[in-house]
Structures are given as structure tokens and as C-alpha cells.
N, CA, C and O atoms as a GROMACS GRO file, in nm:
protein
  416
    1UNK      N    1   0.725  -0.068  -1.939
    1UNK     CA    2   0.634  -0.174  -1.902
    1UNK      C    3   0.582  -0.155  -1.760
    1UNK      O    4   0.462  -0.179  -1.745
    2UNK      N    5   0.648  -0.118  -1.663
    2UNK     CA    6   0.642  -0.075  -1.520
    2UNK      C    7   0.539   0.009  -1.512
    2UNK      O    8   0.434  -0.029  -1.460
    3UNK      N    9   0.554   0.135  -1.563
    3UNK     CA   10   0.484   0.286  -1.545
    3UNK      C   11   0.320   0.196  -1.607
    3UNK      O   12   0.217   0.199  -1.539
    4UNK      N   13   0.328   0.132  -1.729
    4UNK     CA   14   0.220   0.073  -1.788
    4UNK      C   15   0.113  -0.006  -1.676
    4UNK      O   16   0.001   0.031  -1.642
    5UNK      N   17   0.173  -0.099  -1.643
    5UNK     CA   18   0.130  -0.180  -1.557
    5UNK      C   19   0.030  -0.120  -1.436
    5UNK      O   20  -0.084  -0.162  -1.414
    6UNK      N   21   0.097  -0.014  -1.364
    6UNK     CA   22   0.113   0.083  -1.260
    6UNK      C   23  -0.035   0.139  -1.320
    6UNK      O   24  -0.150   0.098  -1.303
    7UNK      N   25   0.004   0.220  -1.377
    7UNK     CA   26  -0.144   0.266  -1.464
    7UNK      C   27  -0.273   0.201  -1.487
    7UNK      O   28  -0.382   0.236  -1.443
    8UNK      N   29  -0.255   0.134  -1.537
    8UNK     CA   30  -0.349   0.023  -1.565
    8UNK      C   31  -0.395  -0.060  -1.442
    8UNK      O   32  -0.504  -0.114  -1.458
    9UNK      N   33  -0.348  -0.076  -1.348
    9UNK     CA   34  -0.380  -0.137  -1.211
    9UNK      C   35  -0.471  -0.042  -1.137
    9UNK      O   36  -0.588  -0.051  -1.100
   10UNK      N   37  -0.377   0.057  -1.126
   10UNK     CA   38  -0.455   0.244  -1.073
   10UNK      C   39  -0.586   0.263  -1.169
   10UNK      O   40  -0.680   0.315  -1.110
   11UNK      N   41  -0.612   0.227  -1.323
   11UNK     CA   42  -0.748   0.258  -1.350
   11UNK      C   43  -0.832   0.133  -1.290
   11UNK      O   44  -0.953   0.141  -1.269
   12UNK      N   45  -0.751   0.011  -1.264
   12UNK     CA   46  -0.914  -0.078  -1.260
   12UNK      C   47  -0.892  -0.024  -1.105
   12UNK      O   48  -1.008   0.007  -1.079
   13UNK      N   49  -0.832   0.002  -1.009
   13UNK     CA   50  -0.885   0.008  -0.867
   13UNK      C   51  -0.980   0.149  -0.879
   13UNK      O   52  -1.063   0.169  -0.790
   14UNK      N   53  -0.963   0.265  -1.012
   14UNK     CA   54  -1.053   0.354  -0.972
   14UNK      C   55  -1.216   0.305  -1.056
   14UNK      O   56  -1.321   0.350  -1.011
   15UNK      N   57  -1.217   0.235  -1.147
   15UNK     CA   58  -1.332   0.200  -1.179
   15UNK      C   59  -1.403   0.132  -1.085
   15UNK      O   60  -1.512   0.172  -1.045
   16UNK      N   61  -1.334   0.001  -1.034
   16UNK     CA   62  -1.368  -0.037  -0.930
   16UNK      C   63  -1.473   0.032  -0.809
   16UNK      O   64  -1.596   0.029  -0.799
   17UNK      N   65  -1.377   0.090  -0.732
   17UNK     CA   66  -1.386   0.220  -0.656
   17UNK      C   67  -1.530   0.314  -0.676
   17UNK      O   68  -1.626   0.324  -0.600
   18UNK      N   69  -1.506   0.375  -0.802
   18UNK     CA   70  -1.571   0.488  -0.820
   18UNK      C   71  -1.712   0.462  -0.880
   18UNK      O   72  -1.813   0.523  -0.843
   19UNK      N   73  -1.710   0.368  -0.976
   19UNK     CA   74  -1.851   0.318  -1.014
   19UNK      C   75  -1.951   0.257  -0.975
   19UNK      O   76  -2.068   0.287  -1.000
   20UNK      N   77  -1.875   0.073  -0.847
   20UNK     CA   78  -1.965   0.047  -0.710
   20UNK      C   79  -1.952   0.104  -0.582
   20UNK      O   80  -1.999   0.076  -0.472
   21UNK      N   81  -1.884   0.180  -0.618
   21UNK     CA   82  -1.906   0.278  -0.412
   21UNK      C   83  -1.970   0.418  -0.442
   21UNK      O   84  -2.015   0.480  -0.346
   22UNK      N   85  -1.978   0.471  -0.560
   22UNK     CA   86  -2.017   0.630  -0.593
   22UNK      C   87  -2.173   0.617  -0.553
   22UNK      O   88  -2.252   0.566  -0.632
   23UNK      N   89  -2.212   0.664  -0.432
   23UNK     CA   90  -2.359   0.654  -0.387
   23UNK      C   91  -2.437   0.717  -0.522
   23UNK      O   92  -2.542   0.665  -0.559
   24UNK      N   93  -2.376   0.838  -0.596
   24UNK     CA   94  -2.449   0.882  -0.705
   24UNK      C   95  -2.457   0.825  -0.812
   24UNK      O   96  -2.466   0.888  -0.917
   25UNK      N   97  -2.454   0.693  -0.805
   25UNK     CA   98  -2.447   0.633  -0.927
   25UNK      C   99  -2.582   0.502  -0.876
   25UNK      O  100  -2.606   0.438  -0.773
   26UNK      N  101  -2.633   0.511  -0.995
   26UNK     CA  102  -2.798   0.427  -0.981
   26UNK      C  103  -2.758   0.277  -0.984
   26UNK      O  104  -2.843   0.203  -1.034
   27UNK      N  105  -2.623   0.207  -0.932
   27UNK     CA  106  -2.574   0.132  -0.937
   27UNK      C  107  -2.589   0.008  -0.809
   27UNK      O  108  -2.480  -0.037  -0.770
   28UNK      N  109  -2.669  -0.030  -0.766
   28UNK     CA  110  -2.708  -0.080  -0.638
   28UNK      C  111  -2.629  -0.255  -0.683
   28UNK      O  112  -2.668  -0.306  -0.788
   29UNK      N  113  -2.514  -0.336  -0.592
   29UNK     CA  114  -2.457  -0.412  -0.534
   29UNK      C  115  -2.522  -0.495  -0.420
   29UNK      O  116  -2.564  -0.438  -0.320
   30UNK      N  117  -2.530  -0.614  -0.432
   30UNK     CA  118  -2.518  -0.681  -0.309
   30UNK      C  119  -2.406  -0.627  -0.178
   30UNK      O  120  -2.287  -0.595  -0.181
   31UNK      N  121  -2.509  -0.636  -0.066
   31UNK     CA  122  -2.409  -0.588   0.025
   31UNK      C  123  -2.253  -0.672   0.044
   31UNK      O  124  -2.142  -0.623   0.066
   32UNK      N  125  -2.289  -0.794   0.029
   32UNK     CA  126  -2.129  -0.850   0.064
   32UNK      C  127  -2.029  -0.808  -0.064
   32UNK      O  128  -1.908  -0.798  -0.046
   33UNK      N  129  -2.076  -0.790  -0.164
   33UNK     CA  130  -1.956  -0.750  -0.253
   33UNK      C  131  -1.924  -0.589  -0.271
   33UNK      O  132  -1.821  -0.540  -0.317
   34UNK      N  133  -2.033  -0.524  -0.225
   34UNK     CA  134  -2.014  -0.411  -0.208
   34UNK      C  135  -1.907  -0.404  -0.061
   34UNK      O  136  -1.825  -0.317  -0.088
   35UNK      N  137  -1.888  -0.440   0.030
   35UNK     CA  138  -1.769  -0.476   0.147
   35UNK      C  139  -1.663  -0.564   0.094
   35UNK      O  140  -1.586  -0.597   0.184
   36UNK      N  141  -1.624  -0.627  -0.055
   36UNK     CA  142  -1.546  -0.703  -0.083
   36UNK      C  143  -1.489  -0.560  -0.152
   36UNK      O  144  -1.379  -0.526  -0.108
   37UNK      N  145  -1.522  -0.510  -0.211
   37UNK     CA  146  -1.495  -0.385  -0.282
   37UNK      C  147  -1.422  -0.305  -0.194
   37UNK      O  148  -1.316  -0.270  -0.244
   38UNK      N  149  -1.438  -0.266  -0.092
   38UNK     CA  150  -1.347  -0.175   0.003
   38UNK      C  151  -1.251  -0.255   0.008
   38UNK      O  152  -1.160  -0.196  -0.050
   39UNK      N  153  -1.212  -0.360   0.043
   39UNK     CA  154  -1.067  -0.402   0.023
   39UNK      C  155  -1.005  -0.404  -0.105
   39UNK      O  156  -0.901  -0.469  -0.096
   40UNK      N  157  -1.020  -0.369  -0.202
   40UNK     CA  158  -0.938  -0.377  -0.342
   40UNK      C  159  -0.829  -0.298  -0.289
   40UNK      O  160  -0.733  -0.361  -0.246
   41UNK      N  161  -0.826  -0.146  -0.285
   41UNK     CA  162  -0.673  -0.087  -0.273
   41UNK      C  163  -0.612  -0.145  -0.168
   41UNK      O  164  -0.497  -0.173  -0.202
   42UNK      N  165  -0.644  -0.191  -0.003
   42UNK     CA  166  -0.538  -0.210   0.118
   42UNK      C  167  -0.482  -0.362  -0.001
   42UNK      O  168  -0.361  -0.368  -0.022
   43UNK      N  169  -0.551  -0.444  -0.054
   43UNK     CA  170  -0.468  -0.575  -0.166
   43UNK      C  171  -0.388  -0.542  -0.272
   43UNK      O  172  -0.295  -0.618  -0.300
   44UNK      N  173  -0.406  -0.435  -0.341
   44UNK     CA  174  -0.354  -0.375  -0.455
   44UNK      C  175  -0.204  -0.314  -0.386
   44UNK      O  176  -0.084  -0.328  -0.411
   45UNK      N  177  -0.276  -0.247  -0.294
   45UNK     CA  178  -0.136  -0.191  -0.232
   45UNK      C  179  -0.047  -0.293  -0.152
   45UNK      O  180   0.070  -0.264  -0.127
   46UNK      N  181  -0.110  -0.428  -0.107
   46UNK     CA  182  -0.020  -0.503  -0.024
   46UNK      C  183   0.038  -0.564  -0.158
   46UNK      O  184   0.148  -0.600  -0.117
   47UNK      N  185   0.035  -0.597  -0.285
   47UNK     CA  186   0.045  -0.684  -0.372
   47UNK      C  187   0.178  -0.615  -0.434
   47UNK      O  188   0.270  -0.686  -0.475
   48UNK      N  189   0.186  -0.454  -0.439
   48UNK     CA  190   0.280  -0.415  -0.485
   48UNK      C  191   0.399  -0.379  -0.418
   48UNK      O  192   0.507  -0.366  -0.476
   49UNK      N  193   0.374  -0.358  -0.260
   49UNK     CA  194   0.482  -0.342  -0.146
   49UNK      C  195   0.533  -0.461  -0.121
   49UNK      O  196   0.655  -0.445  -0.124
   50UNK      N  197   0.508  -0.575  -0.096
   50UNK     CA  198   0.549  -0.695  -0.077
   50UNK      C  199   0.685  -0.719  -0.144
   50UNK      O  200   0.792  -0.738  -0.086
   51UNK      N  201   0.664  -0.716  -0.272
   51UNK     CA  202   0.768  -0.754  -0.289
   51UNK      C  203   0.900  -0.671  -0.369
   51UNK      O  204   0.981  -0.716  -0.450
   52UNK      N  205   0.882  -0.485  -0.292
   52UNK     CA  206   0.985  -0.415  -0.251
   52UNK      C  207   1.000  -0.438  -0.145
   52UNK      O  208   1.116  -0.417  -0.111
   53UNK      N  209   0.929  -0.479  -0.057
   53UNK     CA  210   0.962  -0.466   0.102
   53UNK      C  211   1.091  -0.615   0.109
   53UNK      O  212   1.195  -0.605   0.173
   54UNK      N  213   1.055  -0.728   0.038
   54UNK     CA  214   1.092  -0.832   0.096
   54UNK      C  215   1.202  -0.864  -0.038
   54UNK      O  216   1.260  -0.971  -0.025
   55UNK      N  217   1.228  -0.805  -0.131
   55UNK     CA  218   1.303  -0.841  -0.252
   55UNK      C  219   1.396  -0.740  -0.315
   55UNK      O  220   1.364  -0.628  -0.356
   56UNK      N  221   1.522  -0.799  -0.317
   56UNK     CA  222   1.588  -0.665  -0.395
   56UNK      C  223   1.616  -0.719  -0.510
   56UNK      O  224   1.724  -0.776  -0.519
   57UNK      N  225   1.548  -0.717  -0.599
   57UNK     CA  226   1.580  -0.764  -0.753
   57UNK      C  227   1.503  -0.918  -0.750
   57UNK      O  228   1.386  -0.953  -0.735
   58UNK      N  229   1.643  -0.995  -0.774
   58UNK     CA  230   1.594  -1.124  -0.782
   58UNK      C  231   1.655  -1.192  -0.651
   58UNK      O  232   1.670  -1.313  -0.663
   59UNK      N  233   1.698  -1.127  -0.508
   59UNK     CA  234   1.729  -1.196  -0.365
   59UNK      C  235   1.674  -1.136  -0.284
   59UNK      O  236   1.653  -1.015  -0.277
   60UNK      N  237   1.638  -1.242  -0.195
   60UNK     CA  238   1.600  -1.170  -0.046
   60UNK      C  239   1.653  -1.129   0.016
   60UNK      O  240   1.761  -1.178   0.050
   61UNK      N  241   1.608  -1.026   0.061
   61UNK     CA  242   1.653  -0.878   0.144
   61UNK      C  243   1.696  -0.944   0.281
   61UNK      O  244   1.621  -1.036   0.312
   62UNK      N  245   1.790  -0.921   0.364
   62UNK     CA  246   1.825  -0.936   0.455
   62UNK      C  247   1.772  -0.880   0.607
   62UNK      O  248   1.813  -0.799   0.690
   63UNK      N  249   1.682  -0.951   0.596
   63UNK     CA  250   1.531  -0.926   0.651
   63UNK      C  251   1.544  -0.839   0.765
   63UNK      O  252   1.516  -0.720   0.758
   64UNK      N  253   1.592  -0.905   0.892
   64UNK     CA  254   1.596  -0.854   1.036
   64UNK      C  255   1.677  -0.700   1.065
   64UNK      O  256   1.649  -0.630   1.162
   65UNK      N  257   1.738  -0.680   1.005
   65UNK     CA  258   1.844  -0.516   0.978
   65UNK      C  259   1.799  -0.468   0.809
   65UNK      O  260   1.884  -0.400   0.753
   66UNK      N  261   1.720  -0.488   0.761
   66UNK     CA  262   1.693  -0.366   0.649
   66UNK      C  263   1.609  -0.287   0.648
   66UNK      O  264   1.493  -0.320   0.672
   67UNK      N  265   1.653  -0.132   0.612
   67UNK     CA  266   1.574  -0.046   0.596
   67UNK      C  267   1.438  -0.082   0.558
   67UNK      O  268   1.349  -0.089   0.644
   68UNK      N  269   1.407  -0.114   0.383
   68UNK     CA  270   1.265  -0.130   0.384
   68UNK      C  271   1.198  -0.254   0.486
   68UNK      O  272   1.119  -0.200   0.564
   69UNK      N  273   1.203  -0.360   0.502
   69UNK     CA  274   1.173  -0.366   0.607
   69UNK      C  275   1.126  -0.347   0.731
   69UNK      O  276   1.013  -0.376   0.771
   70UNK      N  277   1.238  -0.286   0.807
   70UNK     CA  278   1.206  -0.206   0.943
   70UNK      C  279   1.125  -0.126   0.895
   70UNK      O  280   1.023  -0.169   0.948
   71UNK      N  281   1.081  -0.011   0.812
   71UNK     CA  282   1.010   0.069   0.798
   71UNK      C  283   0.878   0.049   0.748
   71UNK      O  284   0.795   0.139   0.739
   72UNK      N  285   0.855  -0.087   0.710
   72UNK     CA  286   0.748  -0.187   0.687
   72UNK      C  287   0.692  -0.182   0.781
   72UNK      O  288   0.584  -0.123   0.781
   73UNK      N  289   0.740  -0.237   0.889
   73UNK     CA  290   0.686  -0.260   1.035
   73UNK      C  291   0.661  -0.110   1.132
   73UNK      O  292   0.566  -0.074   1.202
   74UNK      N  293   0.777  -0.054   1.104
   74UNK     CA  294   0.746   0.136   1.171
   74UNK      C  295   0.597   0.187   1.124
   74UNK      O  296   0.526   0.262   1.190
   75UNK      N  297   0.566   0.133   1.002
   75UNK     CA  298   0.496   0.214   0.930
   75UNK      C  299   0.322   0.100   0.991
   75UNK      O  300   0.215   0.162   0.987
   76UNK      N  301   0.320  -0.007   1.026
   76UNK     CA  302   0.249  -0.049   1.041
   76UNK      C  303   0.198  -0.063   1.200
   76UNK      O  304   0.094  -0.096   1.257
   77UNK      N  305   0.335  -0.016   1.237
   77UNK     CA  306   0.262   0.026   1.403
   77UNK      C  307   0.194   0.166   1.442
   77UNK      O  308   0.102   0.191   1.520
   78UNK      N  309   0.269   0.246   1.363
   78UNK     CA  310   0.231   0.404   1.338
   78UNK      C  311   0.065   0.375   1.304
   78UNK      O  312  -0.022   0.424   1.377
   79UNK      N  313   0.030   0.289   1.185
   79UNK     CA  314  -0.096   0.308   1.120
   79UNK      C  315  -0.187   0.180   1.240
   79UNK      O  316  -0.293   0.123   1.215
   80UNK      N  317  -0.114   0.170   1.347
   80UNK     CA  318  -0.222   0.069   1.461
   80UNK      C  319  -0.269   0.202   1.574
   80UNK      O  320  -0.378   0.226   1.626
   81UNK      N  321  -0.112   0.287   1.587
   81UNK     CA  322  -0.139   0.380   1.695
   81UNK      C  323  -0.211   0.497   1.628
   81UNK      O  324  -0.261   0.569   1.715
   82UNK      N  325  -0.233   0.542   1.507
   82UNK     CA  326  -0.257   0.691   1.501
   82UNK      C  327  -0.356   0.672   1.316
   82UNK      O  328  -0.307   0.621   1.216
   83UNK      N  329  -0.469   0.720   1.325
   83UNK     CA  330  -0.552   0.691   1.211
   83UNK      C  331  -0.527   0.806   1.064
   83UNK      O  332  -0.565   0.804   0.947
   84UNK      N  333  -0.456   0.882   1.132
   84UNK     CA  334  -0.400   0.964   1.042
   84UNK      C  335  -0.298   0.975   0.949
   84UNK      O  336  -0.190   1.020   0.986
   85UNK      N  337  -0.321   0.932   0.800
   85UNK     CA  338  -0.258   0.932   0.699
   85UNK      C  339  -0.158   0.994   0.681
   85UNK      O  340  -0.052   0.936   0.706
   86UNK      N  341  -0.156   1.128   0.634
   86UNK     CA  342  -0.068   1.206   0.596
   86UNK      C  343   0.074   1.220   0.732
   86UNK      O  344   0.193   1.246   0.712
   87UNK      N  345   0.021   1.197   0.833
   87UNK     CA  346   0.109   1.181   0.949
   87UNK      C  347   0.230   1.047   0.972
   87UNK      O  348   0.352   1.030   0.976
   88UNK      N  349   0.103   0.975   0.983
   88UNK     CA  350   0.190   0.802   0.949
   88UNK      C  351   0.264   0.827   0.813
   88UNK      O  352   0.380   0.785   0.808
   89UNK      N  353   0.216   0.889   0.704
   89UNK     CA  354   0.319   0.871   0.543
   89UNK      C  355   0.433   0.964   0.616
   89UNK      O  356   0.537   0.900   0.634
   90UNK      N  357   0.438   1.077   0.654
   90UNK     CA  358   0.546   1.163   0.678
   90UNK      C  359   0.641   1.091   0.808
   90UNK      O  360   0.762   1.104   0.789
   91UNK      N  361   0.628   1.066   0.853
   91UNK     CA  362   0.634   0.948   0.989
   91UNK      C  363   0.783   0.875   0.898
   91UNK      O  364   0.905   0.885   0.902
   92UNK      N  365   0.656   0.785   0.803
   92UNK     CA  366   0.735   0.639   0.733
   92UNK      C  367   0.866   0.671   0.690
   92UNK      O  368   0.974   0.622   0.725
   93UNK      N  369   0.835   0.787   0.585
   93UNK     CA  370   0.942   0.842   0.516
   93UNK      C  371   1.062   0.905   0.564
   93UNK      O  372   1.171   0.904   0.508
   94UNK      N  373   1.028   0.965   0.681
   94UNK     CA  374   1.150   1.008   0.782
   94UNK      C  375   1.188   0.864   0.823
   94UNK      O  376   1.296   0.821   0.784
   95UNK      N  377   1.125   0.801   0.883
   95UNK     CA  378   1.209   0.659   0.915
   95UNK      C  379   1.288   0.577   0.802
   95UNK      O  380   1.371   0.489   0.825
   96UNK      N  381   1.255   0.611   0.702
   96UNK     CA  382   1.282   0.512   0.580
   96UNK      C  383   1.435   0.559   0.545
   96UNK      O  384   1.534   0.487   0.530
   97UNK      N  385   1.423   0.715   0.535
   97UNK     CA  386   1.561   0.761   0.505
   97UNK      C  387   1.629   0.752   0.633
   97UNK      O  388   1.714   0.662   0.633
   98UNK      N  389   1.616   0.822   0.750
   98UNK     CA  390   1.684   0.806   0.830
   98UNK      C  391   1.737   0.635   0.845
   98UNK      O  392   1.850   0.600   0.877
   99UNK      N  393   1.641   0.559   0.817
   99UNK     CA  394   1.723   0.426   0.800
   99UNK      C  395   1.781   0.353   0.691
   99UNK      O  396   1.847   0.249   0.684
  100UNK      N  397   1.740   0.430   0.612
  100UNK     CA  398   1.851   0.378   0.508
  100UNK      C  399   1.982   0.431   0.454
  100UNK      O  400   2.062   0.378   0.377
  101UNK      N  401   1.983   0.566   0.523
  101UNK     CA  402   2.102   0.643   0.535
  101UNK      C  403   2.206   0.562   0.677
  101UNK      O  404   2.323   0.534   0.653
  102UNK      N  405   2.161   0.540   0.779
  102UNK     CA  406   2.225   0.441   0.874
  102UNK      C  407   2.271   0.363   0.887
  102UNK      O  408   2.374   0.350   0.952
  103UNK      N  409   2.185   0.246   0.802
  103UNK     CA  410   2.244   0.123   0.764
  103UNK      C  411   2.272   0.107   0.665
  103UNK      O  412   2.264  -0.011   0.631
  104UNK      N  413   2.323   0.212   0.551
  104UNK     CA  414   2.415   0.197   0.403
  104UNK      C  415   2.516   0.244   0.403
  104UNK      O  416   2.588   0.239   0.303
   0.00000   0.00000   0.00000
């Protein structure tokens, strides 16, 4: 049901995506929804981190000392100081293990 879901979320953000933003497509948008459209994935993606970041199952995570968490926030100062993706992801992930190997 998971993997399903996952999928199916990932095709509407690429239809989305690819059919009103593809300049090659004879598809002309109002400008404000064409700028409502660039936010679909940073929502899609806040919609599905949320609540790994803040939930372990069915309790809340013990907010102020947990790994995902802290690395919530590592990962969101990284992506204030430095515009580079692949850097901030490699960044996160070293912080994530290194902190969840620490505090487990």
C-alpha cells in the first residue's frame, strides 16, 4: 500500500510538473497558478517528512534529542547556508547516521 501510494503521488507531482511548466508544451497557464505549481514538490515533500520527522509509529518522537529531528533542522540550515543539493543531501545523511548511531 506504501510503495503504491508513493508512486502514485510521484506521478501526479510529475504530470503536474512536466505538462504546466514544460515551456515545450503549447500549454499556456495563468501566471499565478503557473507560480502555485512550483510549490507542489517543496509540499509533497514537506507532507511526507513531517510525519517521519515528528512520529515514530503511532508516538511522538522525543523531540529535543532525536536523531530525525536534529537532522531536520541540520538539514534545513545547510539548505539556508549553501544552495547546493547534492551537498546539503550528503551533508544530511552523514549527520543523520552519525546521529543516530550516537544517540541509540
Amino acid at each position: 500500500m506504501t510503495w503504491t501510494l508513493l508512486l502514485t503521488l510521484a506521478g501526479i507531482v510529475l504530470i503536474n510538473r512536466y505538462f504546466f511548466l514544460e515551456p515545450k508544451i503549447a500549454l499556456k497557464l495563468p501566471r499565478v497558478i503557473g507560480n502555485m505549481l512550483q510549490y507542489s514538490a517543496p509540499c509533497l515533500l514537506t507532507a511526507i517528512c513531517a510525519p517521519i520527522v515528528f512520529f515514530s509509529g503511532d508516538q511522538l518522537r522525543a523531540l529535543p534529542l532525536d536523531a530525525y529531528f536534529l537532522t531536520a533542522m541540520i538539514c534545513v540550515v545547510l539548505a539556508l547556508i549553501s544552495k547546493k543539493i547534492l551537498v546539503n543531501l550528503a551533508l544530511s545523511l552523514l549527520c543523520f547516521y552519525g546521529l543516530f548511531y550516537l544517540l541509540n
